[in-house]
C-alpha positions, 0 to 999 in steps of 0.5 A: 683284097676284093674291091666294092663300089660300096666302101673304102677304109679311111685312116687317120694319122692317128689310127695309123699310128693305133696298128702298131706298125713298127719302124722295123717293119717298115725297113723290111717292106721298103727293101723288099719294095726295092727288091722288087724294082730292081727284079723289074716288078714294078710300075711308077712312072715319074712323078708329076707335080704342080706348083703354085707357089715358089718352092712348094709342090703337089705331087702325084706318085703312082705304083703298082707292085703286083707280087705285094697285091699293092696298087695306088698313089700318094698325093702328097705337098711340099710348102717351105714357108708352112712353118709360119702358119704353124703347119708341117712342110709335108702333108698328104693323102694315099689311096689304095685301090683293089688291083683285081677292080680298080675300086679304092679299097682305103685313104689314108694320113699320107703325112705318117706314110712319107715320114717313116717310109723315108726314113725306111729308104735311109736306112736301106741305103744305110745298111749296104753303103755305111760303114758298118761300124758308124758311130756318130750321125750328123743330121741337119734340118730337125723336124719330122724327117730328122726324127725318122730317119733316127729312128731308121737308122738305128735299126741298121747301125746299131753302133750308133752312139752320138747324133751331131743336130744342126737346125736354123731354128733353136727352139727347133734345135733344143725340142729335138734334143729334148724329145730324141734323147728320152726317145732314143737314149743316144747322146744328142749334142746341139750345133751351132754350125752346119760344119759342126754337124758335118766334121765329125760324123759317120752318117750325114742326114740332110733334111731341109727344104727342097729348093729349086736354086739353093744356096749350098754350105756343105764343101768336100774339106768338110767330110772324114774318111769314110763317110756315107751320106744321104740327101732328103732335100736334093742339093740344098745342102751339098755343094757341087764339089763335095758331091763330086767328091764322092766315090760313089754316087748312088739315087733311088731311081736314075729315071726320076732323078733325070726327070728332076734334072730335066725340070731344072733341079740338080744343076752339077751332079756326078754321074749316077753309079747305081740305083739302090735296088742294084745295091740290094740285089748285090748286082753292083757293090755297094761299100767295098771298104772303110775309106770309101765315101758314099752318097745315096740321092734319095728323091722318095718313091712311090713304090715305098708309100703304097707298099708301106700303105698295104702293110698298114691297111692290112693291119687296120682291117684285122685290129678293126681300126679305122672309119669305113665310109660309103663312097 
């Protein structure tokens, strides 16, 4: 992967979308991504951000993982209120960059990379922490990443039979029953409440925005026996006392999740009982029986876009997808 001055690959999300680049796939390269974190491989620091306007964020990720010849970073946006314009909540761009000569070898859709990469961490954390039997998925907030992380999810639960979908938006709410029926095949049943979503279910997904002061709905009287959950929206949903409640508090990356607390997310968390690639590489348990109930703070790291971004850049190259462009 010899860098020039001369060229770079540019990706649209549809060209992305052309190198048939399979969920499946995704969910080996994000776990062999973590795999490599925990072996101490890899370099991300914290990310940092801007944010000009309330709630909304532009965030730099940076990550170089040597053993997978991926260095590069994803600058990507958070805008809650997008939806008003008619625009997704997240957008963005990654570019890659030949780790021999720092030259950017590509720059791509950052939206697809960030949609299918976190629901690829869900379903990592899934395989080790759910329990293995699971059958009814409650997802609340059911756009881009309530689709994802479905589709993740089935690729490490195939037992999965029912989805319980919560969203403040009904038209929201009946185009995802409508689309991830057909998609899927599973029975997707429409809820009126977040508490509908929660009761019931094996797996719970969280998707909404990410709020700096939340006004959180989920409380511990809620959850089964059992259960395995996983935030995309940090604690907007959980109240403190439902997190607490947790056997077991797990994050993507401890260091991360401090630099959050230290900004002024995360108020009343429990104490962090491992990083998900101790999980993976069986350095600490994960599930250890059926009535444990788990929780995975997955923030999003930088490590699963640009190692997702090689695999897709790669593929682009030898089907001669994309548009390459003088720099």
């Amino acid at each position: 992967m010899v860098g020039s001055s001369g060229q770079l690959l540019f990706l649209s999300c549809a060209d992305i979308e052309d190198t048939g680049t399979t969920m499946k796939e995704i969910v080996t390269t994000v776990e062999e991504a973590f795999r490599e974190k925990g072996e101490g491989h890899v370099e991300m620091p914290p990310k940092p951000g801007i944010h000009p306007a309330p709630d909304a964020f532009i965030h730099a990720m940076p990550a170089y993982l040597p053993r997978l010849r991926a260095a590069g970073i994803k600058w990507v946006s958070g805008y809650p209120d997008n939806y008003k314009r008619g625009l997704p909540y997240i957008s963005g761009l990654v570019v890659l960059n030949d780790p021999e000569t720092g030259f950017p070898i590509a720059v791509m859709d950052g939206g697809w990379i960030t949609a299918k990469r976190t629901g690829a961490a869900t379903a990592v954390a899934a395989k080790y922490l759910a329990r293995k039997d699971s059958r009814v998925v409650g997802i609340l907030g059911l756009g881009v990443q309530g689709r994802s992380n479905l589709e993740a999810l089935r690729e490490v639960l195939p037992s999965v039979e029912v989805v319980r979908a919560y969203d403040t938006s009904t038209i929201s709410q009946q185009s995802y029953v409508d689309e991830m029926a057909k998609k899927t095949g599973l029975s997707i049943q429409p809820v009126k409440t977040p508490h509908a979503a929660v009761e019931a279910s094996d797996v719970i997904v969280t998707a909404g925005p990410i709020l700096k002061n939340p006004n959180p709905v989920i409380v511990k009287d809620w959850l089964r026996s059992g259960v395995f959950a996983c935030p995309l929206d940090f604690d907007s949903y959980w109240k403190s006392e439902a997190m607490h409640s947790m056997g077991k508090f797990c994050t993507d990356d401890t260091e991360q999740l401090l630099y959050y607390r230290s900004v002024g997310y995360f108020k009343d968390i429990p104490s962090v009982y491992a990083d998900l690639d101790q999980i993976v590489l069986e350095r600490k348990p994960g599930r250890e029986n059926d009535q444990e109930n788990i929780m995975s703070m997955n923030l999003g790291l930088a490590i699963e876009d640009v190692s997702v971004a090689v695999r897709v850049f790669e593929r682009a190259k030898k089907k001669g997808i994309g548009h390459w462009l003088t720099i």
